[in-house]
C-alpha positions as CSV (number, residue, x, y, z in Angstrom):
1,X,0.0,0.0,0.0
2,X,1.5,3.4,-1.0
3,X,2.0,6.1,1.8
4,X,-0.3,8.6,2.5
5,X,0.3,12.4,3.6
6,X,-2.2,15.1,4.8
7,X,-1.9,18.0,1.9
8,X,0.0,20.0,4.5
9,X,3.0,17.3,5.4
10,X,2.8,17.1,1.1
11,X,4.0,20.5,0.6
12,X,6.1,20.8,3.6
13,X,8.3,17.5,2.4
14,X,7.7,17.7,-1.2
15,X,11.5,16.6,-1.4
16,X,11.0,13.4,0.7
17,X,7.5,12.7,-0.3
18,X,8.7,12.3,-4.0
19,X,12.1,10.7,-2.8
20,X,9.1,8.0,-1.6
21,X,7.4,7.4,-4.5
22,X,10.5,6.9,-6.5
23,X,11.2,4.0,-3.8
24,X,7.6,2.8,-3.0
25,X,6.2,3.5,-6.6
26,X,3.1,5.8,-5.9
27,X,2.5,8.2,-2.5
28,X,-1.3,9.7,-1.9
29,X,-2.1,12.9,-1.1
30,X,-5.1,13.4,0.7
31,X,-6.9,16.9,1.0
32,X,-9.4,18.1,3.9
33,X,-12.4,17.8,1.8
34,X,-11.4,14.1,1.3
35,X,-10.0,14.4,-2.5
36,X,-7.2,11.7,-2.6
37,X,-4.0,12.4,-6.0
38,X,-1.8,9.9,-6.5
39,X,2.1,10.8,-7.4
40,X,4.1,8.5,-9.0
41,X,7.7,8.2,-11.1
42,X,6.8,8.6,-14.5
43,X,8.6,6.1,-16.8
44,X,11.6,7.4,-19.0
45,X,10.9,5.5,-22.2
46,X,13.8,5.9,-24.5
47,X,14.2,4.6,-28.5
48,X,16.3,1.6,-29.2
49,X,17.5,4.2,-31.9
50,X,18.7,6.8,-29.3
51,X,22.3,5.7,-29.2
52,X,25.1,7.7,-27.8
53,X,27.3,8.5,-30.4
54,X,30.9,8.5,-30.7
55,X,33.6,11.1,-31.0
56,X,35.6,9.7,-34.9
57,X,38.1,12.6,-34.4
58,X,36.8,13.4,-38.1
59,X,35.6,16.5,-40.1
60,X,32.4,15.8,-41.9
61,X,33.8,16.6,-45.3
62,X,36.0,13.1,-44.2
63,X,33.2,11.7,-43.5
64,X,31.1,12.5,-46.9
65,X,34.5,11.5,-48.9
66,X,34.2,8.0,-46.9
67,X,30.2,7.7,-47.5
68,X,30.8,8.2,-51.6
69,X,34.1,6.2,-51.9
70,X,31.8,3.3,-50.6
71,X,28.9,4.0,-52.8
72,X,31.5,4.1,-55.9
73,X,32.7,0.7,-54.8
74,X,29.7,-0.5,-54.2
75,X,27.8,0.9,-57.2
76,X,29.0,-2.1,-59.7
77,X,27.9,-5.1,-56.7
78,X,24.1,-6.1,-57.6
């Protein structure tokens, strides 16, 4: 069962009360007139096509030379 703090004890120990629901998964807030939120982590979803890239200590015009010398080479396969 996930914690739950008054609205006051919420805003006084925001720090700790989301430091909770990153451990615990979700915390509840509960409000005087009986309203009850529920904070939780979001999820950081990330691409399998986000990839850190890497430093080829190369200009781009290199790099372009390098993409057409391989297209020339490869222009005759097929």
């Amino acid at each position: 069962m996930s914690a739950v703090f008054t609205y006051s004890e919420a805003r006084q120990n925001l720090a700790s009360l989301l430091d909770k629901a990153a451990a615990e998964g979700e915390v509840r807030i509960r409000r005087r007139d009986g309203r009850t939120f529920v904070v939780r982590l979001q999820e950081v979803t990330t691409s399998p096509l986000d990839v850190k890239g890497i430093d080829l200590d190369m200009s781009l015009d290199e790099i372009l030379g390098y993409i057409q010398e391989g297209r020339r080479n490869n222009s005759h396969v097929g």
